[in-house]
Biopython code that builds the backbone (N, CA, C, O; Angstrom):
import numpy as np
from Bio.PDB.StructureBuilder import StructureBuilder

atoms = [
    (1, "UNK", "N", (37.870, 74.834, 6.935)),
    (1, "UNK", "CA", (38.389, 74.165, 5.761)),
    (1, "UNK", "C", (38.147, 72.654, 5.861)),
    (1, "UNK", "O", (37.734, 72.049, 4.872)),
    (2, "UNK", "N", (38.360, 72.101, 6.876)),
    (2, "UNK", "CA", (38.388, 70.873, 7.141)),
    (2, "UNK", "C", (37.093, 70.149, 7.384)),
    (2, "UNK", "O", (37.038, 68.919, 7.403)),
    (3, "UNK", "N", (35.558, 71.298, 7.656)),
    (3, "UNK", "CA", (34.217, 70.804, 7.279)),
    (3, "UNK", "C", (33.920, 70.732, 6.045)),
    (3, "UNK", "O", (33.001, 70.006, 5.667)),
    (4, "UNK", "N", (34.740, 71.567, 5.095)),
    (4, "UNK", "CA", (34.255, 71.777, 3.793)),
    (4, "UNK", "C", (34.542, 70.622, 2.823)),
    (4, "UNK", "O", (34.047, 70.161, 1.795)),
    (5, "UNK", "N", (35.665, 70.354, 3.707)),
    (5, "UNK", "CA", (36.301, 69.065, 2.756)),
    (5, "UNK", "C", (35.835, 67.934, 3.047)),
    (5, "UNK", "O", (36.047, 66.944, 2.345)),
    (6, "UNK", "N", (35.094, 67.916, 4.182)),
    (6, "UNK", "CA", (34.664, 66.714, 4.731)),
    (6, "UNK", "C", (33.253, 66.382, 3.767)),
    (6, "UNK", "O", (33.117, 65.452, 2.972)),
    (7, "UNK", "N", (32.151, 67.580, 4.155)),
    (7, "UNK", "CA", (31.318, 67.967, 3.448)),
    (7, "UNK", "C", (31.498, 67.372, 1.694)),
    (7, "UNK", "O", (30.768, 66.575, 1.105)),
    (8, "UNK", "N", (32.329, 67.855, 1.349)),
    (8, "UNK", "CA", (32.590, 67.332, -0.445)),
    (8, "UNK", "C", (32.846, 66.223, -0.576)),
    (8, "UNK", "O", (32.682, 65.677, -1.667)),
    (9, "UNK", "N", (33.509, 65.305, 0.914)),
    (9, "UNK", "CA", (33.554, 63.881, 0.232)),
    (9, "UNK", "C", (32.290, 63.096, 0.746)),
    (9, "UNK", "O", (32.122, 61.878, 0.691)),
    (10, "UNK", "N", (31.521, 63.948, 1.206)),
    (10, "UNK", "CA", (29.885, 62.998, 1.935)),
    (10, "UNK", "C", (29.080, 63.302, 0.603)),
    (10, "UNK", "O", (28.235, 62.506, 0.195)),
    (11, "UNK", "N", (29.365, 64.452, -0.044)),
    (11, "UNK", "CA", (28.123, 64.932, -1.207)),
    (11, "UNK", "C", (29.125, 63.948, -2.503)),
    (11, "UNK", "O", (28.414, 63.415, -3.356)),
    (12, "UNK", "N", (30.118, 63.799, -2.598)),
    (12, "UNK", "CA", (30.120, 62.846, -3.733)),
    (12, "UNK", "C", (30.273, 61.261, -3.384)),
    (12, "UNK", "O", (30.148, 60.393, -4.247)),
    (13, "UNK", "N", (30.538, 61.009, -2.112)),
    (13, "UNK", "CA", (29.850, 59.616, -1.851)),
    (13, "UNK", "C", (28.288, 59.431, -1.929)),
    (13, "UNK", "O", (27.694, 58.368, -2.111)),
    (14, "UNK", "N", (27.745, 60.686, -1.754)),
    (14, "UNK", "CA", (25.746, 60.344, -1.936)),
    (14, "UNK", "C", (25.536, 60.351, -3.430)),
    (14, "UNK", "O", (24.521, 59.818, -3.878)),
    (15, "UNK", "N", (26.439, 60.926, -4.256)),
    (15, "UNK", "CA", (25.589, 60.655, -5.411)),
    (15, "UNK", "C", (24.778, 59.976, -6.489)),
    (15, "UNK", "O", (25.308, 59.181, -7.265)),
    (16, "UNK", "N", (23.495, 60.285, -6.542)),
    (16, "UNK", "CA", (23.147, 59.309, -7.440)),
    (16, "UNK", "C", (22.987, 59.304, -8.548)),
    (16, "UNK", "O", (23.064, 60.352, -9.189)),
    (17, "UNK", "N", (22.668, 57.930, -9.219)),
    (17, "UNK", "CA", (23.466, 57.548, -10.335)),
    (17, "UNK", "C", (22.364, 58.087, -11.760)),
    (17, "UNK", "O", (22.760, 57.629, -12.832)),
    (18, "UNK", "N", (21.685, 58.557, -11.813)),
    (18, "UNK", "CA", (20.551, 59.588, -12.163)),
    (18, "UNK", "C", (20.740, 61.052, -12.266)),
    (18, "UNK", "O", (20.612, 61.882, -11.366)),
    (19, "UNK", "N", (21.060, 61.237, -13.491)),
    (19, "UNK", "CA", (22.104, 62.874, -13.529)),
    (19, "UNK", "C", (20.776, 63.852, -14.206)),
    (19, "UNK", "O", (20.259, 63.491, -15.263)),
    (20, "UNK", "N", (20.375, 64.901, -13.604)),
    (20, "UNK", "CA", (19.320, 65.828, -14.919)),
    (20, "UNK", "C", (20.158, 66.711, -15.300)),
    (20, "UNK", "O", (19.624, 67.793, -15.541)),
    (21, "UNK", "N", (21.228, 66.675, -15.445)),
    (21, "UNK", "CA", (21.966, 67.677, -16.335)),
    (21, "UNK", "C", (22.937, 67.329, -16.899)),
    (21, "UNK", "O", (24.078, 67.255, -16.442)),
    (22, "UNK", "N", (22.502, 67.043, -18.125)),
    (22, "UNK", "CA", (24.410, 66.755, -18.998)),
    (22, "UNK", "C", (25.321, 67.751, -19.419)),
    (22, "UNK", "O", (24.976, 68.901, -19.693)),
    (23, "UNK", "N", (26.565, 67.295, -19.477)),
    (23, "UNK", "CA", (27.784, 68.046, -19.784)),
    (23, "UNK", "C", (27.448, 68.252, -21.436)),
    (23, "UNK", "O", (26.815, 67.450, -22.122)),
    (24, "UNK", "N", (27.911, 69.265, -21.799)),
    (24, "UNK", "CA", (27.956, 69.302, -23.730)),
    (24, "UNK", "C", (28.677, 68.899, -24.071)),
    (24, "UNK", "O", (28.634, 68.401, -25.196)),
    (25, "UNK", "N", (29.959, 68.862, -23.186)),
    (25, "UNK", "CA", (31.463, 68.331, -23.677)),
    (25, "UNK", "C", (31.687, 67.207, -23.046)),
    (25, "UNK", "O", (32.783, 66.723, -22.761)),
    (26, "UNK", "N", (30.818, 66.862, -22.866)),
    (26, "UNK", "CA", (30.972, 64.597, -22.190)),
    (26, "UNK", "C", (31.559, 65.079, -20.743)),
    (26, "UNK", "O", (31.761, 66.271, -20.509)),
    (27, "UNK", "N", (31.806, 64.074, -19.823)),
    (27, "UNK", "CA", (31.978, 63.926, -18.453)),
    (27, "UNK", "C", (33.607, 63.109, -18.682)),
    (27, "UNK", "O", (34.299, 62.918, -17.682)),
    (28, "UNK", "N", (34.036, 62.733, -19.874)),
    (28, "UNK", "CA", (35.481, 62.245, -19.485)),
    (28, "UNK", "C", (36.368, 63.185, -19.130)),
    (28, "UNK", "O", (37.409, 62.940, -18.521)),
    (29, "UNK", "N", (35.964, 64.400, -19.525)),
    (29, "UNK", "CA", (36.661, 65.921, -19.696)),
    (29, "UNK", "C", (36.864, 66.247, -18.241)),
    (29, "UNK", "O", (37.934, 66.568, -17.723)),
    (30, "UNK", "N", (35.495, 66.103, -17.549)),
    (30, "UNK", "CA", (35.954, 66.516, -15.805)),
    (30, "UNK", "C", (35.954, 65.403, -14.909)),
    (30, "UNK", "O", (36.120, 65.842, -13.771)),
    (31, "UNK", "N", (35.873, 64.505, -14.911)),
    (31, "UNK", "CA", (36.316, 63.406, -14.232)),
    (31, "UNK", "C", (37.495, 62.576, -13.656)),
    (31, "UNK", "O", (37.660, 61.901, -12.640)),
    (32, "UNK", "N", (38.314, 62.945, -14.840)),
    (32, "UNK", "CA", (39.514, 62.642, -13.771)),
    (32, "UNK", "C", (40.390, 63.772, -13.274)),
    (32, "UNK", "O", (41.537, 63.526, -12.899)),
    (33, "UNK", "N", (39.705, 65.494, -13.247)),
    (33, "UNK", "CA", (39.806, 66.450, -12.573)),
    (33, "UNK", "C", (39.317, 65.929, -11.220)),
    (33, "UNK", "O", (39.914, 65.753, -10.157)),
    (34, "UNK", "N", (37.796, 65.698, -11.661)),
    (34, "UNK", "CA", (37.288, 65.769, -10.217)),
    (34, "UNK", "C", (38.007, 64.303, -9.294)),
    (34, "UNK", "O", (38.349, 64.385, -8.114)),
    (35, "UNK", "N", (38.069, 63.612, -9.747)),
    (35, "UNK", "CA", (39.103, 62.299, -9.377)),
    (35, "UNK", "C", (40.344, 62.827, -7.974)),
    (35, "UNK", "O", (40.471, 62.820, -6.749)),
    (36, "UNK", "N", (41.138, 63.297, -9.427)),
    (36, "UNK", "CA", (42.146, 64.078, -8.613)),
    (36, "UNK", "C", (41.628, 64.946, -7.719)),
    (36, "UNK", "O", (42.214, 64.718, -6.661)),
    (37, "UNK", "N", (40.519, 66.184, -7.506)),
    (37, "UNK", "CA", (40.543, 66.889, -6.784)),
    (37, "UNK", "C", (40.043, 66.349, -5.517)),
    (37, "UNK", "O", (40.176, 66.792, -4.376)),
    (38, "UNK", "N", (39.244, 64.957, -6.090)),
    (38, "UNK", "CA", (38.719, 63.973, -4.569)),
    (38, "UNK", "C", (39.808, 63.544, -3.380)),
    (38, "UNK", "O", (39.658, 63.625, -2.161)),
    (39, "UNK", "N", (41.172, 62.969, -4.284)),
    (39, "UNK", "CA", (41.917, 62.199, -4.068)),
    (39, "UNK", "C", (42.786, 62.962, -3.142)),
    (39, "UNK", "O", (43.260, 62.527, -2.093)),
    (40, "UNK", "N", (43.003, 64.582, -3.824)),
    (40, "UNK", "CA", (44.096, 65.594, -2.836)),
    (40, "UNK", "C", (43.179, 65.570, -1.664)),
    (40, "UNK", "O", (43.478, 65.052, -0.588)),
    (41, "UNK", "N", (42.113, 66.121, -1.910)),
    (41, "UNK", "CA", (41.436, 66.432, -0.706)),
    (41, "UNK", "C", (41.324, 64.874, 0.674)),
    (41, "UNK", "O", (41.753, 65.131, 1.799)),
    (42, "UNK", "N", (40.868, 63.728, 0.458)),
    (42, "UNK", "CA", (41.303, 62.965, 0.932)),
    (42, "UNK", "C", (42.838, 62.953, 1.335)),
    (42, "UNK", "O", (43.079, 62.494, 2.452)),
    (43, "UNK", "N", (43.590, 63.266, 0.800)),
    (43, "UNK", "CA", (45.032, 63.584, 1.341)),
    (43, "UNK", "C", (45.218, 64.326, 2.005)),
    (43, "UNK", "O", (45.962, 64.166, 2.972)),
    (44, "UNK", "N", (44.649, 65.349, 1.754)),
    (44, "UNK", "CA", (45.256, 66.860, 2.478)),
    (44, "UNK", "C", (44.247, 66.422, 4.020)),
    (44, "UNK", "O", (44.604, 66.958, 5.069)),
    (45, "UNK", "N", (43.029, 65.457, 4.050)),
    (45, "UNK", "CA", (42.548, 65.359, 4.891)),
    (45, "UNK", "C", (43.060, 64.376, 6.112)),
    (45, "UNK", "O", (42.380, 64.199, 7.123)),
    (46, "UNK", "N", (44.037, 63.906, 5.945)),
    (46, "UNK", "CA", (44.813, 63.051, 6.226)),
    (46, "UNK", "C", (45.975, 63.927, 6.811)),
    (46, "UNK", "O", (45.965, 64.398, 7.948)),
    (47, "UNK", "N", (46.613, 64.029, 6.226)),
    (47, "UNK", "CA", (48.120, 64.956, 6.384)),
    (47, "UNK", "C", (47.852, 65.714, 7.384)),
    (47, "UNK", "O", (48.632, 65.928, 8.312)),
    (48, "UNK", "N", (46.086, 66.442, 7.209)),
    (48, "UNK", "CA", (46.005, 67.343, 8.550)),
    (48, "UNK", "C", (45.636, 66.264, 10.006)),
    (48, "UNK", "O", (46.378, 66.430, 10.974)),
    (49, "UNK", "N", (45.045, 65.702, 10.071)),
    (49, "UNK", "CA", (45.064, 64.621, 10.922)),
    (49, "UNK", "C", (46.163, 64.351, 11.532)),
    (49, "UNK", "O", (46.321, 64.655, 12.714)),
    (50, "UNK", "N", (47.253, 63.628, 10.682)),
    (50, "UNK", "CA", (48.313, 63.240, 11.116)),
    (50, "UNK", "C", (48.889, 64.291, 12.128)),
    (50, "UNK", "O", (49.206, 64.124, 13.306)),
    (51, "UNK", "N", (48.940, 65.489, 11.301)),
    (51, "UNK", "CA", (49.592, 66.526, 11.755)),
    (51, "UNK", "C", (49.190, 66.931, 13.349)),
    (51, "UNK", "O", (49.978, 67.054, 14.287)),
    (52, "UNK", "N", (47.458, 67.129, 13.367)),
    (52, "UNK", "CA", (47.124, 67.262, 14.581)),
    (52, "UNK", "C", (47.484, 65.912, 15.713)),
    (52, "UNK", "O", (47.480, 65.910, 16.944)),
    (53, "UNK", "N", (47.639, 65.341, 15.203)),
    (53, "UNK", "CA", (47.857, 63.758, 16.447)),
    (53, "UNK", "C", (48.975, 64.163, 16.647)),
    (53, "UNK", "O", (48.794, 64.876, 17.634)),
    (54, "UNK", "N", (50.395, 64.238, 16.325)),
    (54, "UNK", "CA", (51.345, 64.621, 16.278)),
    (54, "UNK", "C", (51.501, 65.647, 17.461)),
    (54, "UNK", "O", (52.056, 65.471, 18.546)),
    (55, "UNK", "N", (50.774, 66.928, 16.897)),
    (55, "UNK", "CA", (51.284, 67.930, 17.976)),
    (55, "UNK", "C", (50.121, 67.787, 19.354)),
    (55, "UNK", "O", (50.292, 68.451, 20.376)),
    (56, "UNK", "N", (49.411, 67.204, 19.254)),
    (56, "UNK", "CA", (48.338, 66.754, 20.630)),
    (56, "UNK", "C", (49.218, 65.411, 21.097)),
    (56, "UNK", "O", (48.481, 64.650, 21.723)),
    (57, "UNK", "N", (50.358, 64.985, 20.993)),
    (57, "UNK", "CA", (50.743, 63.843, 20.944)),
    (57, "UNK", "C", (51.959, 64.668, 21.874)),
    (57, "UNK", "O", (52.069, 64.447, 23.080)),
    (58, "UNK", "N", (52.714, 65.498, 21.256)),
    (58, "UNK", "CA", (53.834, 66.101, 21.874)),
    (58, "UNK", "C", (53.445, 67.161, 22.947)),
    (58, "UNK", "O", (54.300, 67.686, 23.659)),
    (59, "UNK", "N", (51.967, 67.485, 23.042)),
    (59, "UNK", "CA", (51.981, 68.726, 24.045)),
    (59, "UNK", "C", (52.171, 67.782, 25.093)),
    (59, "UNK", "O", (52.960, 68.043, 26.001)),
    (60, "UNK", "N", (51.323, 66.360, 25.058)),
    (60, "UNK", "CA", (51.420, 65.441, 26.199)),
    (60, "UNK", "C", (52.254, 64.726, 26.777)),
    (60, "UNK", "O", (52.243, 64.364, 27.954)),
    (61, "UNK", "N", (53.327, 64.402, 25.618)),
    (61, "UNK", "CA", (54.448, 63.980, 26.211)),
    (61, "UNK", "C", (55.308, 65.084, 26.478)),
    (61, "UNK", "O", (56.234, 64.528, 27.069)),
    (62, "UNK", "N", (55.616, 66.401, 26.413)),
    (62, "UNK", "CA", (56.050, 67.668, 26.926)),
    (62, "UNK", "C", (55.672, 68.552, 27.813)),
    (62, "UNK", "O", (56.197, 69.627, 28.101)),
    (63, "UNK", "N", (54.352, 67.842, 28.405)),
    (63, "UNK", "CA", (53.953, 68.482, 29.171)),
    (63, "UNK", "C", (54.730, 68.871, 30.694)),
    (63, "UNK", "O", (54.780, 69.946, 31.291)),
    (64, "UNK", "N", (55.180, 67.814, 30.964)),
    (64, "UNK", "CA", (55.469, 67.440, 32.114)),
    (64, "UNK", "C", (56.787, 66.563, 32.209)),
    (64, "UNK", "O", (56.713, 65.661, 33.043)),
    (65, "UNK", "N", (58.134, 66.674, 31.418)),
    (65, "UNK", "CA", (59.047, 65.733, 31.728)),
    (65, "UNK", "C", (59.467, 65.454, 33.311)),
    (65, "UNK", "O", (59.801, 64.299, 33.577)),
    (66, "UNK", "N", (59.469, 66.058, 33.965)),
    (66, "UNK", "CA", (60.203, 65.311, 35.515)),
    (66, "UNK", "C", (59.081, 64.293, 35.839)),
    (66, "UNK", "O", (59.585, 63.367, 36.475)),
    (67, "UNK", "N", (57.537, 64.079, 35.615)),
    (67, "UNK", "CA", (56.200, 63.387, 35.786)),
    (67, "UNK", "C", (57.049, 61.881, 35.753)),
    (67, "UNK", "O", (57.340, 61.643, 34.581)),
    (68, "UNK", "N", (57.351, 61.202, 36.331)),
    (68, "UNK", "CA", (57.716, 59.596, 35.952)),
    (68, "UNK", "C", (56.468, 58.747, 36.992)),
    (68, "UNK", "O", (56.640, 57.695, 37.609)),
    (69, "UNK", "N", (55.291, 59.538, 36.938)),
    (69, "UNK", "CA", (54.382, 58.667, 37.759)),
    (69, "UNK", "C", (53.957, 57.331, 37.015)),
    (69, "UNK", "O", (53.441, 56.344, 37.539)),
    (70, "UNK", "N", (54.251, 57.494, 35.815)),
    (70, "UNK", "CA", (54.242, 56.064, 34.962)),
    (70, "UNK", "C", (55.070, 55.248, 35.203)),
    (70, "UNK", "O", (54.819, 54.157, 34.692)),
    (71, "UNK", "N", (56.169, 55.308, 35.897)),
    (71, "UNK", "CA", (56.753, 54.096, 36.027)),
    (71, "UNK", "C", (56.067, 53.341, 37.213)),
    (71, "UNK", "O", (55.586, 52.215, 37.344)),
    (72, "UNK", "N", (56.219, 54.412, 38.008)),
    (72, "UNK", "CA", (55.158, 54.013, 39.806)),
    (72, "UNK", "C", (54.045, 53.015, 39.242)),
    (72, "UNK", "O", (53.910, 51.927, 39.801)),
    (73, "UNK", "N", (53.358, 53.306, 38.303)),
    (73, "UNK", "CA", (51.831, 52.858, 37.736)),
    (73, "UNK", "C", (52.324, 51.209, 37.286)),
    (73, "UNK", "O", (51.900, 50.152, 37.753)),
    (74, "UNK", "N", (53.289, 51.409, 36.294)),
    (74, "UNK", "CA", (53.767, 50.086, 35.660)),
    (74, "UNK", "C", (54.269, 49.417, 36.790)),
    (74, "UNK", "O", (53.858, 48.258, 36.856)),
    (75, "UNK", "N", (54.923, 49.713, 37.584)),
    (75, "UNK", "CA", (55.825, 48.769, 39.421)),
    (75, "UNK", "C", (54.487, 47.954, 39.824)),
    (75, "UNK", "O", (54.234, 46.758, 39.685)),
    (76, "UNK", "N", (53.784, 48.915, 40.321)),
    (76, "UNK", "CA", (52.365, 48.276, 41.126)),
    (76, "UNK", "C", (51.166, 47.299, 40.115)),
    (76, "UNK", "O", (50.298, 46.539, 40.545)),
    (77, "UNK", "N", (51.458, 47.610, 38.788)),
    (77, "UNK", "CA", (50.603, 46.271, 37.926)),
    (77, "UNK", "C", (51.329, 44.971, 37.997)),
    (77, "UNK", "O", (50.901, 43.847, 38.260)),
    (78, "UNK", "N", (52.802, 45.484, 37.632)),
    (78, "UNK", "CA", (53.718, 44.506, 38.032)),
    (78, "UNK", "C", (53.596, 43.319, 39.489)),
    (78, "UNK", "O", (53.432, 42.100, 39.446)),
    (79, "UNK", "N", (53.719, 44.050, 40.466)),
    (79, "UNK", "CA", (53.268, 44.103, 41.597)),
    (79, "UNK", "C", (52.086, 42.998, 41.557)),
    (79, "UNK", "O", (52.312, 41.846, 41.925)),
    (80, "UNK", "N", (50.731, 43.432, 41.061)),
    (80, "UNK", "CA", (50.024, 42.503, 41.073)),
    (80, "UNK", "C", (49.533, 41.559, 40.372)),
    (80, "UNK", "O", (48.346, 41.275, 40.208)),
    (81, "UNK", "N", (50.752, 40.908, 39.822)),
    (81, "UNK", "CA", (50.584, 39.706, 38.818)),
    (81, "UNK", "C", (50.386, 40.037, 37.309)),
    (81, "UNK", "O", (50.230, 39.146, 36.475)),
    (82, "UNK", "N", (50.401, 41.603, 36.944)),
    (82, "UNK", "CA", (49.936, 41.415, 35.466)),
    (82, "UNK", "C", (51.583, 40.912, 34.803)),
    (82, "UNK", "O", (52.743, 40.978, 35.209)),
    (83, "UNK", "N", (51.055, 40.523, 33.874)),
    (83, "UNK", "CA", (52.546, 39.691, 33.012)),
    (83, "UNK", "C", (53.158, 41.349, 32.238)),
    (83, "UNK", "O", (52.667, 42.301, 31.632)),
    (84, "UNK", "N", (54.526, 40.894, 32.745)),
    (84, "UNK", "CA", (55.178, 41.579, 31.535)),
    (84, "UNK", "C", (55.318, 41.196, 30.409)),
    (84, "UNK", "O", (55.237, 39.971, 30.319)),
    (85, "UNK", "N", (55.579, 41.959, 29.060)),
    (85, "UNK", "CA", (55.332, 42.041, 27.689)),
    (85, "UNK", "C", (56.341, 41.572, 26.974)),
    (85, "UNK", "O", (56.357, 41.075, 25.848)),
    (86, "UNK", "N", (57.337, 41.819, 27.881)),
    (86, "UNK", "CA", (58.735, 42.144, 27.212)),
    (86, "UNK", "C", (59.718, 41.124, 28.044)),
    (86, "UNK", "O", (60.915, 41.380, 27.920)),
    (87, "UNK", "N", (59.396, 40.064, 28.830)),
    (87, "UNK", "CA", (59.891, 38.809, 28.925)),
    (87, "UNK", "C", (59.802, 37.863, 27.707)),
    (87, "UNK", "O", (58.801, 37.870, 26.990)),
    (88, "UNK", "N", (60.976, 36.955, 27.450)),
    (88, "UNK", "CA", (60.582, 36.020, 26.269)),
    (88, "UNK", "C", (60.349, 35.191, 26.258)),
    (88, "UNK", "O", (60.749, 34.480, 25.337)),
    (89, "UNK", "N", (59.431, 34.609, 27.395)),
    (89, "UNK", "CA", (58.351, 33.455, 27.496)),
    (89, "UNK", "C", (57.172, 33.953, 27.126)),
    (89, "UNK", "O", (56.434, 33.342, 26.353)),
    (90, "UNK", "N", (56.763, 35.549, 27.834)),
    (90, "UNK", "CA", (55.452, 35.577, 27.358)),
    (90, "UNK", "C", (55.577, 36.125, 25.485)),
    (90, "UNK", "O", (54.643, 35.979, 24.697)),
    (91, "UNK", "N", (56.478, 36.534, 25.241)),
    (91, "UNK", "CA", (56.632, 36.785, 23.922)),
    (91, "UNK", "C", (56.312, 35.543, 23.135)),
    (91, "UNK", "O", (55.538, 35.656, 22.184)),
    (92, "UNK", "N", (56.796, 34.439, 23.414)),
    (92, "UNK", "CA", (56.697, 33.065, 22.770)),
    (92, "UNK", "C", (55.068, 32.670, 23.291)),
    (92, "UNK", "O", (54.443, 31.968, 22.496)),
    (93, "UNK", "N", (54.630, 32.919, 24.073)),
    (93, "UNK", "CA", (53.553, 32.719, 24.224)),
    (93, "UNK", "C", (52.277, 33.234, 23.486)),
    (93, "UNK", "O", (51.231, 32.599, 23.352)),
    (94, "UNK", "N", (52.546, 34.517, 23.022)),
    (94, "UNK", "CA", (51.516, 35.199, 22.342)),
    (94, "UNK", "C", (51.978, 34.825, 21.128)),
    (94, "UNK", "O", (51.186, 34.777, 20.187)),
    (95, "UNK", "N", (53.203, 34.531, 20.968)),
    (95, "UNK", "CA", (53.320, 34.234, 18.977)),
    (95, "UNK", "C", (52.777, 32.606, 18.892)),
    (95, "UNK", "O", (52.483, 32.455, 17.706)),
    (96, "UNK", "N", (52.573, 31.613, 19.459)),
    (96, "UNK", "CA", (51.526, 30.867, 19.514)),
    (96, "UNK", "C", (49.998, 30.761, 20.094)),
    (96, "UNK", "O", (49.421, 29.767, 20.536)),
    (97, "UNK", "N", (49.698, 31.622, 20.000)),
    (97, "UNK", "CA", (48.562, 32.394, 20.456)),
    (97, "UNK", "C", (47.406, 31.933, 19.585)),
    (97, "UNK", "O", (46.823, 32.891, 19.077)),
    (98, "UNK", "N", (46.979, 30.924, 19.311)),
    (98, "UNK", "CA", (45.920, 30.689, 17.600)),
    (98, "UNK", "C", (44.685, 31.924, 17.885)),
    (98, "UNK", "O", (44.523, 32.833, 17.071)),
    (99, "UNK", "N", (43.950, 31.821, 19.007)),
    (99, "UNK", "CA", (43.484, 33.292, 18.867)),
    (99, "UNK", "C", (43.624, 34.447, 19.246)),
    (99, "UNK", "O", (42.632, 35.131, 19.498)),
    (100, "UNK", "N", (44.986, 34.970, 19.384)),
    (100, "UNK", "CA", (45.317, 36.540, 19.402)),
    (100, "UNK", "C", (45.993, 36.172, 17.789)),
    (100, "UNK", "O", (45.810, 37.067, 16.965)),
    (101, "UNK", "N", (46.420, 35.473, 17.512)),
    (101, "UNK", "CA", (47.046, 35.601, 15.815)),
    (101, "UNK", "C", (45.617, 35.973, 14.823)),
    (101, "UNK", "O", (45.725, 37.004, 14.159)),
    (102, "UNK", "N", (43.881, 34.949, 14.647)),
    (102, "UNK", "CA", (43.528, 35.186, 14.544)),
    (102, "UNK", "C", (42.453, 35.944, 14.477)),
    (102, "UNK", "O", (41.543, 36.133, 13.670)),
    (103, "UNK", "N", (42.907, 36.501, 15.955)),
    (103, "UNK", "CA", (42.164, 38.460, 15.974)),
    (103, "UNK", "C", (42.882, 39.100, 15.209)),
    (103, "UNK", "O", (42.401, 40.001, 14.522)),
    (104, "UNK", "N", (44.652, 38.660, 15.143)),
    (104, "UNK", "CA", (45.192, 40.007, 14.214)),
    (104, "UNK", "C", (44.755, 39.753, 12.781)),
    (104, "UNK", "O", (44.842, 40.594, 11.887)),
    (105, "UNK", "N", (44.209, 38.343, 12.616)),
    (105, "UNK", "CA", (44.129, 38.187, 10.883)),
    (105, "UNK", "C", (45.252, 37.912, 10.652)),
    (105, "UNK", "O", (45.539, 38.674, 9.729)),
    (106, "UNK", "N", (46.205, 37.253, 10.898)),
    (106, "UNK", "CA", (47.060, 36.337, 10.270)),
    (106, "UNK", "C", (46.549, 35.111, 10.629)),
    (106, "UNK", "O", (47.547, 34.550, 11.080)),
    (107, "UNK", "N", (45.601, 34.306, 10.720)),
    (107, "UNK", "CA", (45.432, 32.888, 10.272)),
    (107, "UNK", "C", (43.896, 32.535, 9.911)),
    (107, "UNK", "O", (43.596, 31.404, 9.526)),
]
sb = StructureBuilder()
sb.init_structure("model")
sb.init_model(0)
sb.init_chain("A")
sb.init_seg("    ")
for serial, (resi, resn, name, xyz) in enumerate(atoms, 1):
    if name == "N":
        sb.init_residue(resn, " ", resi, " ")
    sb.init_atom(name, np.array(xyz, "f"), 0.0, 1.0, " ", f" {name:<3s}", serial, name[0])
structure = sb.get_structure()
C-alpha cells in the first residue's frame, strides 16, 4: 500500500503540462477530487510513518528496561571533559551562540 501511494505521488509530481486527452466535462470537475485524494494520501502517508517510528521507537526503549548502560556511557563522556547540557552556564552560552542561533535560522 505504501509503494502504491508513494508511486501516485512521483507520477503526479512528473506530470507534464501537455495533456493528449481532454476531459468532455472540463478538468474543474476532477481536480479538486484529485487534490483531495493527493492530499489524504500524503496524510495517510505520514500518519503511517509516524506510526511506524513510534512503535520501532518503543520496541527500543522496551527492550531492555534493567539496561542502564547509558548512564555508565553519559559518567565516562562526562569524565572526559565533554560539557554538560543541562548546566546554566553552558545553557547561556549556546543562547548567545551567533552561529549555533544562525544554523538554527533564527538570525
Amino acid at each position: 500500500m505504501f509503494k502504491k501511494l508513494a508511486q501516485q505521488l512521483r507520477a503526479a509530481n512528473e506530470k507534464s503540462e501537455y495533456k493528449t486527452v481532454s476531459l468532455p466535462f472540463g478538468e474543474e470537475f476532477v481536480t479538486p477530487k484529485n487534490e483531495f485524494l493527493k492530499n489524504l494520501s500524503k496524510k495517510a502517508v505520514e500518519l503511517y510513518e509516524k506510526q511506524t517510528d513510534i512503535n520501532n521507537f518503543s520496541k527500543l526503549v522496551l527492550s531492555d528496561p534493567e539496561n542502564t548502560s547509558h548512564n555508565n556511557l553519559v559518567n565516562k563522556l562526562f569524565e572526559e571533559g565533554v560539557a554538560d547540557p543541562f548546566v546554566d552556564e553552558k545553557l547561556a552560552d549556546l543562547a548567545n551562540n551567533q552561529k549555533f542561533l544562525r544554523d538554527l535560522g533564527l538570525l
